[in-house]
C-alpha positions as CSV (number, residue, x, y, z in Angstrom):
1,X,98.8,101.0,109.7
2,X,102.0,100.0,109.2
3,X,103.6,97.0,111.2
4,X,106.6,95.6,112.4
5,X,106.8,92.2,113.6
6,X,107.0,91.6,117.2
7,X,110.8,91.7,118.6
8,X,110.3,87.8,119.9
9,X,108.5,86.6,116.4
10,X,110.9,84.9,113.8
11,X,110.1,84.4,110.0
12,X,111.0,81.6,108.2
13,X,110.6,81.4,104.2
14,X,109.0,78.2,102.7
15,X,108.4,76.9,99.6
16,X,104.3,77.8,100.1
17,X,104.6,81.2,101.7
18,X,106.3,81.8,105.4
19,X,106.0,80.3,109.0
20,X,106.0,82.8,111.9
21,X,107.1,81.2,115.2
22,X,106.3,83.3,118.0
23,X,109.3,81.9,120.6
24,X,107.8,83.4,123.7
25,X,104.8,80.5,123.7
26,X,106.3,78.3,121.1
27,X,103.3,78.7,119.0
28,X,103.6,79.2,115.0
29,X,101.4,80.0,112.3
30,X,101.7,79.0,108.4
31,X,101.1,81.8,105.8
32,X,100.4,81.5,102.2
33,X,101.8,83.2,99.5
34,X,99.1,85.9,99.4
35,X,99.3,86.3,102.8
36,X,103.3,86.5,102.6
37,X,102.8,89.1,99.8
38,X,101.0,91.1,102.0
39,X,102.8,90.8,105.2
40,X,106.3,91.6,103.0
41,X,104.3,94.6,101.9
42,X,103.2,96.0,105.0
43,X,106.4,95.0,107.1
44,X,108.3,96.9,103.9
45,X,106.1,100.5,104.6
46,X,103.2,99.7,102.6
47,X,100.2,101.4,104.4
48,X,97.4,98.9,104.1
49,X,95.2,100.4,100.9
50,X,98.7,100.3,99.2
51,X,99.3,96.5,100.0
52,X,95.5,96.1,98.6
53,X,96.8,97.9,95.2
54,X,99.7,95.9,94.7
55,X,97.9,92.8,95.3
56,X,95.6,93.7,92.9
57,X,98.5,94.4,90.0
58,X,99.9,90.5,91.1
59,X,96.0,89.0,91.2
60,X,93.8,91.6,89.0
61,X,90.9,89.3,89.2
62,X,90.9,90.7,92.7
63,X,87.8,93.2,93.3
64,X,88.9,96.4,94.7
65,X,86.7,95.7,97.9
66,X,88.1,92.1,98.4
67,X,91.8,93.3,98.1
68,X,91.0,95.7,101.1
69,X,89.4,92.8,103.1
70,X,91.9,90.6,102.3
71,X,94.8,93.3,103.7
72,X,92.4,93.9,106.4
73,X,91.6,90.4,107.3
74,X,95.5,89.5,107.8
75,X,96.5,92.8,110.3
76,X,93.3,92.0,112.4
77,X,94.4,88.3,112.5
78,X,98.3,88.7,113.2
79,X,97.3,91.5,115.3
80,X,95.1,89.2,117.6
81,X,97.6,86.7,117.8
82,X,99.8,89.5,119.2
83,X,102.9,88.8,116.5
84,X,103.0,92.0,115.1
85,X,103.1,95.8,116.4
86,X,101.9,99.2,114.7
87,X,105.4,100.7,113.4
């Protein structure tokens, strides 16, 4: 699945990863850098085994299984707090 974020959802770059603000309830959320790593990656085209794979080359301690949770944990997540949309 490959995601855009939602029209009304602003990123912000910060020294520890990214802030999403979601301006239609004025709620926010803090990423870390793995999670900005994978976000970048999906929001760039990266379907999600691919986002697992490159995490792995940046953090190859990474299992193969726990990459792939990881990539899956994060869409499920911003996908329940409605701030991103299937592209």
């Amino acid at each position: 699945m490959k995601l855009l974020l939602r029209h009304d959802v602003c990123a912000t770059d910060t020294e520890d990863g990214m802030v999403l603000l979601d301006e239609a309830s004025g709620r926010y959320w803090q990423l870390n850098n793995t999670a900005t790593f994978i976000l970048r990656a999906l929001l760039g085209g990266s379907a999600p085994d691919d986002s697992a794979h490159r995490l792995r080359e940046v953090h190859p301690h990474l299992s193969a299984e726990r990459a792939a949770n990881d990539v899956a944990a994060l869409i499920t997540a911003l996908s329940d707090a409605r701030l991103v949309v299937p592209k």
